[in-house]
C-alpha positions in Angstrom: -1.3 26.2 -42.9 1.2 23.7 -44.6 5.0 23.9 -43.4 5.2 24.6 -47.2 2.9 27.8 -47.4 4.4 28.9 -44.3 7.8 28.4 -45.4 6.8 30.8 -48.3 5.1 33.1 -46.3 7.7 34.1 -44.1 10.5 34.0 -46.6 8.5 36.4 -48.5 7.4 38.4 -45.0 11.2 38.7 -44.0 12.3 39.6 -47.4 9.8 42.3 -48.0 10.3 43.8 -44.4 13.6 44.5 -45.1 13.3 46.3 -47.8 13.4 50.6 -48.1 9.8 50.7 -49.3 8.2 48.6 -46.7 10.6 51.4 -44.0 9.1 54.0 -46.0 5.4 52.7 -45.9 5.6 52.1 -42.2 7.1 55.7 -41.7 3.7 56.7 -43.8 1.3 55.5 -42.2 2.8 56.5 -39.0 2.9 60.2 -40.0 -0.5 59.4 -41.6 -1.5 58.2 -37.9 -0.3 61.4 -36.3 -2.0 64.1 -38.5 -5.0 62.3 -38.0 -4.7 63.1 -34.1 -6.0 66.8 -34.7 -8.8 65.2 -36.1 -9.4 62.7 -33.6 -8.8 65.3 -30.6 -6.1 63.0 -29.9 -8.4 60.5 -28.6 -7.8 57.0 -26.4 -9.1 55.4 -29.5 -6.9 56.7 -31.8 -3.8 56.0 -29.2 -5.5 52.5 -28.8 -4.9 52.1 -33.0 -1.2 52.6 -33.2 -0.7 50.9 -30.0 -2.8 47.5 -30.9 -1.4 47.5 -34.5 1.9 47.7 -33.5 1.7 45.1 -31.1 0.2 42.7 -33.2 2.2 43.1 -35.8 5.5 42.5 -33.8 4.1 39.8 -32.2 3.5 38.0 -35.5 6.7 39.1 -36.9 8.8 38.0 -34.1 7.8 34.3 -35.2 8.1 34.7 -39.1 11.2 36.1 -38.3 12.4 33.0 -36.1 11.5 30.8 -38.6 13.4 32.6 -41.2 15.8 32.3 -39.0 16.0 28.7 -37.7 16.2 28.0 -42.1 18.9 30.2 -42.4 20.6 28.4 -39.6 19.4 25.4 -41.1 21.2 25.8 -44.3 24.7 27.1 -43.0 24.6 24.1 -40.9 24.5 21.9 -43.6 27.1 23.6 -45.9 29.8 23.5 -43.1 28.5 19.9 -42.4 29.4 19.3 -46.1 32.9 21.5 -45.8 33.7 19.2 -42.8 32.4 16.4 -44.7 35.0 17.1 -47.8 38.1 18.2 -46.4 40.3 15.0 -45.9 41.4 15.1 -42.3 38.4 16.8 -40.7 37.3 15.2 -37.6 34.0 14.1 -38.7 32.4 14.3 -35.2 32.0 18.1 -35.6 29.0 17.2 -37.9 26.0 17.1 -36.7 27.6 19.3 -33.2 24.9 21.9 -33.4 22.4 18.7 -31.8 24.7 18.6 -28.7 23.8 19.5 -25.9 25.9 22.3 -23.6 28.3 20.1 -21.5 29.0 17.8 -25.1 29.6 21.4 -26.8 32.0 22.4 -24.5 34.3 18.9 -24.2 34.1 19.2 -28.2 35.5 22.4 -27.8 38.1 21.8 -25.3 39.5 18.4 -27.8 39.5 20.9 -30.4 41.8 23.5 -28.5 44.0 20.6 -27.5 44.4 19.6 -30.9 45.6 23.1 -31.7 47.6 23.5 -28.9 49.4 20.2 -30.2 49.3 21.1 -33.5 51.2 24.1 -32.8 53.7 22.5 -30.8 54.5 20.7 -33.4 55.0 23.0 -35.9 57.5 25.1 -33.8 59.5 21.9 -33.1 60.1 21.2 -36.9 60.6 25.4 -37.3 63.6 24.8 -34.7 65.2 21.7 -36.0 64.9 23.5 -39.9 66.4 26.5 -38.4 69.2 24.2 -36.9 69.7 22.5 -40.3 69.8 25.8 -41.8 72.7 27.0 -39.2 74.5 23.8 -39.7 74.4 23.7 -43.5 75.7 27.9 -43.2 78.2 26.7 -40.6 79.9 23.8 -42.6 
């Protein structure tokens, strides 16, 4: 199967799963399932139906679903790659920081906290001297 087919395959899987009528149709055939237990007498086989089905289907789904997923991620990656991109004093090294490993993530993170902690610093230095120039223009 081509990435291509696949990709269309599970977008339409995930999209369709999430849906009321696909809840609805699952609920059906499960209720469908159980009346035909009388009929059965409750055998192993018709435990053995449910029980395969169900596995298989979550199985497969699990992997539709992490695809769907990994593009997702994929794409809101590469919009706040382009925010970071377009805002003039960014620090362009955040691009791209989803690749990094744990260790890199976490030094990124810690710059980035400095930088605040800075940042903030400054701003309640020039709050107190605008204050000051604000009592001393009152005072004179």
């Amino acid at each position: 199967m081509s990435v291509g087919i696949f990709d269309r395959f599970s977008n339409a899987v995930s999209n369709g799963s999430g849906k009321a009528g696909t809840f609805v149709a699952a609920c059906t055939l499960i209720v469908l399932w159980a009346v035909l237990g009388p009929i059965f007498q409750f055998s192993e086989t018709w435990q053995l139906v449910v029980n395969t089905a169900t596995t298989i289907i979550t199985f497969l789904m699990v992997f539709v679903l992490q695809h769907t997923q990994n593009q997702d991620g994929e794409a809101v990656q590469a919009k706040l790659d382009e925010l970071i991109f377009a805002i003039k004093h960014a620090d362009n090294r955040l691009i791209g920081a989803e690749h990094l490993d744990i260790k890199e993530l976490h030094r990124l993170r810690a710059m980035i906290a400095e930088q605040v902690k800075l940042g903030e610093e400054r701003l309640q230095q020039i709050d107190h001297k605008a204050k000051k120039l604000q009592q001393q223009s009152e005072g004179s």
